[in-house]
Structure formats: C-alpha cells, structure tokens
N, C-alpha and C positions, 0 to 999 in steps of 0.2 A: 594524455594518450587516450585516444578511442577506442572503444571494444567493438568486440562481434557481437555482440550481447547485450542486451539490457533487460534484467529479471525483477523491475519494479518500475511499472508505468499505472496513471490514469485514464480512463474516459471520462467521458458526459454521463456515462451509468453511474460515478460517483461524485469525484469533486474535479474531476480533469475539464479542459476545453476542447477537446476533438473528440469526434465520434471514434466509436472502436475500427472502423472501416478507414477511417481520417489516419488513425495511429497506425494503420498498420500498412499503410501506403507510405507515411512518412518512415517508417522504419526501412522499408523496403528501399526507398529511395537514399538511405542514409548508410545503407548496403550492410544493414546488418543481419545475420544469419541467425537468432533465434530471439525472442520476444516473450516476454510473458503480463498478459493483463491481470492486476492486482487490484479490481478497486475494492474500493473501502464496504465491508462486510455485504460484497454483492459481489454477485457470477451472470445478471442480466446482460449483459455486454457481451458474451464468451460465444453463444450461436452467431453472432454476428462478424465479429472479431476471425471465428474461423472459416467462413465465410469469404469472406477478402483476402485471409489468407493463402485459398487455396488459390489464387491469379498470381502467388511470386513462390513458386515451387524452392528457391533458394532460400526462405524465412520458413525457420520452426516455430510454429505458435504454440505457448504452452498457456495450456488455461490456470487461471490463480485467483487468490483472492488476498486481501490484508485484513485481518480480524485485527479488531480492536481490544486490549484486553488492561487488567488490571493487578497490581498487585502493591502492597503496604509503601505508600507512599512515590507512587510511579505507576507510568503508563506506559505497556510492553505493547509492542506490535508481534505480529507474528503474521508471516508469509507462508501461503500454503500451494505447490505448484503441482503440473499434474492431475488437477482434482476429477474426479468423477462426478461432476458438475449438478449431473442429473438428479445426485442421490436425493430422495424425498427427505428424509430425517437432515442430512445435510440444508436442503431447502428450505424448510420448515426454521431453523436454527437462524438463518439469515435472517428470513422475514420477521421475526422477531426483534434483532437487532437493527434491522430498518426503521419501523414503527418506534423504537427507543430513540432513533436518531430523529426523526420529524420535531415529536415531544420535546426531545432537547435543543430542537433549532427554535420552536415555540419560546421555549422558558429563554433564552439567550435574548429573542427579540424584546421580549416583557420587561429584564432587566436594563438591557438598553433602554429603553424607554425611560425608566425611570432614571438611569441617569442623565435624561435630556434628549437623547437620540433618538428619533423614532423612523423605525425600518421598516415597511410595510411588510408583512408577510407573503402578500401577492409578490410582490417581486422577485423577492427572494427566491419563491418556488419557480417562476418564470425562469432567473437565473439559472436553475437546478437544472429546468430541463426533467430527462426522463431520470435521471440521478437525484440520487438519496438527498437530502440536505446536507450539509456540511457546512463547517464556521465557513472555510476560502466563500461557500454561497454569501454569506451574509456578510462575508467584507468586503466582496465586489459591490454589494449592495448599496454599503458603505460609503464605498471610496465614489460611487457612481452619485451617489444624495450629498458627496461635500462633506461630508462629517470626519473623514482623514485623508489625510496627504500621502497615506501609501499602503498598501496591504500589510508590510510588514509593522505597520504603525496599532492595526486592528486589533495586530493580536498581541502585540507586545504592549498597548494601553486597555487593552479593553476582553480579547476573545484568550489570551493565552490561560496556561492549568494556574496560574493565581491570579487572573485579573477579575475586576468586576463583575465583570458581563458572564463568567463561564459555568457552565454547567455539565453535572455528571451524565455520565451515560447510565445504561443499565449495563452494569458488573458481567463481565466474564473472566473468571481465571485463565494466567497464563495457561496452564497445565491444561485445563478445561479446554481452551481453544488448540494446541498441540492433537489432544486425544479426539476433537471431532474433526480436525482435518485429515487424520488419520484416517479416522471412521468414514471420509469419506477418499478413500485411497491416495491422500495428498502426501505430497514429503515437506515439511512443517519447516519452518528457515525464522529464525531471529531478525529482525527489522532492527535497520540503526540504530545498535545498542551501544553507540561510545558515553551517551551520556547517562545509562541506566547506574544506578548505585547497586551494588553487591551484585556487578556482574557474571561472576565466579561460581557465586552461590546460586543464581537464576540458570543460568547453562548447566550446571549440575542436575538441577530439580528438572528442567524441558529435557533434558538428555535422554532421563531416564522413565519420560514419558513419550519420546521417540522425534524428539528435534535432530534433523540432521544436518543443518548448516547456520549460516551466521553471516549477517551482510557486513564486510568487512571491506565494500570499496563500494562509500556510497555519495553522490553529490559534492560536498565542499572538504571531505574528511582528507587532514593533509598526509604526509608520509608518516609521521611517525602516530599518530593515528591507526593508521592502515598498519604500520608492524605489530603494534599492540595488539590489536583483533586478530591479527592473524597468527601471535603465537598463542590468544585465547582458544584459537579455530583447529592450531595445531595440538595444543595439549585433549583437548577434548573429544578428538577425532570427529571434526564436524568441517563440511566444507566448506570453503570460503569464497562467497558469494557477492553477489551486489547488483544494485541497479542507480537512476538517476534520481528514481521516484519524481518522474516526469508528471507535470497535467499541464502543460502549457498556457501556463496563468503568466507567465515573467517575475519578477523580481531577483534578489540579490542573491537567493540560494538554489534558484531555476537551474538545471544544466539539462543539455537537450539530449533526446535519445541515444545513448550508445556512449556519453560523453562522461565516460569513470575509466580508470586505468582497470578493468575488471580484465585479468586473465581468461583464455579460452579453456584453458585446462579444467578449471574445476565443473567450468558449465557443462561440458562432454562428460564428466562425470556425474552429474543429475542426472542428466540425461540418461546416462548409460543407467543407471540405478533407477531410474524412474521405468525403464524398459526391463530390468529383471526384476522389479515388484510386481509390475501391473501392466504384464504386455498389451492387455485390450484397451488400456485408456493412453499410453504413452505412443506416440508416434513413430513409424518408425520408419 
C-alpha cells in the first residue's frame, strides 16, 4: 500500500543519488503530499530542497535530518523533523560529525586495503559528490573496481557493524542527539528500531528526554512487525511514523518514495504538533 507521505528520504548532500531538487520532483510526481529530507548528520540540502518545493504547492516539505548515535552495544538512529536548520549551535554540532565521518571513510579505505582491496579515495569522494562520505560511497566504489558482486555483498563481507573493514564514528548519545534536535526546535522520531535490543528500555530513556514518535512502517518491515512497534508506539504515547529511507542506490531492501503502508493520520498529527510548538519554522 502507498502513502501520502514519506518521512525518511536521501540526497546527494549524504549518501542518496538524486539531488534534493531531483527528490523532490520525483516525490511530486509520485503524488505525494508531504516529504521530509533526512540526510545523514547534514541539513546542506534543505535551502535547496525548499526551493523546488515551492513549484508543487500540493507537497509539504518538512526539513530533517538523521543523527547517527550510539548506545552499549547498538547503533540508534534518530530523526529529527521540522528543524530550525539555521540554528548556529545546531550547525556547528553537524559539522563536527561530518569531519568524523570523512576520517572514518579514510580509516575504512586503509583497512581495505590491507585486506587486499584497494579503493582510491579520489573516487570515492567523486562518488560522494557534494555529500558527506558514507560506507553506500565506498561500496559503489566497490562494486564499480569489481572487488564485489553486489552492494549488499559490501557490507555484509566487509563494511557492516562487525565486519573487517568497519570503523567507529565519533560517539553521540542517544539522549545527546534527542536533546540537540530539540535545541534546535525539531520534534526527535526513533529510526527503524525493530532490530535494536532493549527497546523498551531505550524508548523510556528518549521519551523522557523529549522523543516523540517511532518509525513503525518502514521499508521491508512485514505486518506483524509493524503491530509490534505500533503497540510499543501506543503504550508510550509516541506517534507512529515511517518512511522508505530512500537514496535511490537499488538493491533488495530499496523501496521507492511513498512506497510503506504509512498512515495519513499520524503524519497530520506531526504536523499539527509541529505547528503548535513552533509556528515560525512549521509551515502552514
């Protein structure tokens, strides 16, 4: 089932393949009614993004981002929509975690190498574009020099959180990244958490540091999945959300914009919520 909505897409500003202008033409043409750009610890996309949006009067562009965060043996996403993009402290906070992500595409190529594979770093960045680095850069790189037979091969031999090749980021607590998307007037949303361990216990701790929803219809997650989350969504009073988490690379977990059984309801309720927090940054 297709939604009106899709609350987790890429650009080219992170590890997506369409420009934010590219996505949001194809959104429009796919006749969806609200969109939100989430790349990965970056908001460079979102002047642009809004931009293009304003040629399909029927699409809500909501500005976002996806921090990357950390916690005792797991790695937490967290979606932040809404944002007051501009915020300097806010800004300053990303470009931080940009510069950790380069270094860490560095150290990824290095280990590569030594197990035999050697990925030019030139390219990789070529690949990147005006976007951050990201592993997807360095297994297109990959899969482009013959060294694997398919992206999902990259990261499941070599880039995924235990294989050889992988490397840490620089550390941000869940809570930590909740309370600066905050700070910068965002309403903070759980990223595909069906396979996090001590779900329960994580939604308790972001709750009460001001997490208000939970992606609970996302990509390949099948029905009973989706009841799960959504009576974690219900007991915790958070709302229940999702997107495709699109960058339009292909592969086997790819689903294209809009393409989640995501409800209208709860999105008109961000919305609505995102309009009595912060009437000058939410649209209306």
């Amino acid at each position: 089932m297709a939604s009106r909505a899709d609350l987790h897409t890429h650009s080219t500003y992170s590890d997506g393949r369409l420009t934010p202008t590219e996505l949001i033409e194809r959104a429009a043409s796919k006749g969806l009614e609200v969109l939100a750009l989430t790349d990965h610890d970056c908001i460079d996309g979102t002047a642009e993004a809004q931009e293009a949006a304003q040629r399909y009067p029927q699409l809500l562009f909501i500005p976002g981002v996806e921090l990357s965060t950390d916690v005792p043996h797991d790695e937490v996403h967290v979606l932040g929509y809404f944002l007051d993009w501009r915020n300097p402290r806010f800004q300053d906070r990303l470009a931080r975690l940009r510069r950790s992500r380069l270094e860490r595409g560095q150290k990824m190529l290095a280990k590569l190498k030594r197990l035999g594979i050697d990925v030019p770093w030139q390219r990789v960045k070529e690949i990147a574009g005006d976007g951050a680095v990201g592993r997807p850069h360095i297994a297109l790189a990959m899969l482009e020099a013959g060294h694997i037979s398919s992206l999902e091969e990259a990261f499941e031999r070599y880039l995924g959180r235990n294989g050889p090749a992988y490397v840490e980021r620089e550390k941000i607590a869940a809570t930590e990244a909740v309370e600066l998307l905050t700070s910068a007037s965002g309403l903070p949303v759980l990223a595909h958490p069906r396979d996090l361990q001590n779900l329960e216990s994580l939604v308790v701790e972001l709750k009460e540091a001001a997490l208000i929803g939970i992606e609970v219809y996302y990509q390949d997650y099948d029905q009973q999945t989706i009841e799960r989350l959504l009576a974690v969504a219900r007991q915790h009073d958070l709302l229940p959300l999702g997107g495709s988490d699109f960058h339009g690379i292909g592969g086997a977990h790819e689903r294209d914009l809009g393409d989640i059984p995501l409800p209208f309801e709860p999105v008109q309720q961000l919305v609505a919520l995102a309009r009595q927090r912060q009437p000058q940054q939410a649209p209306l």
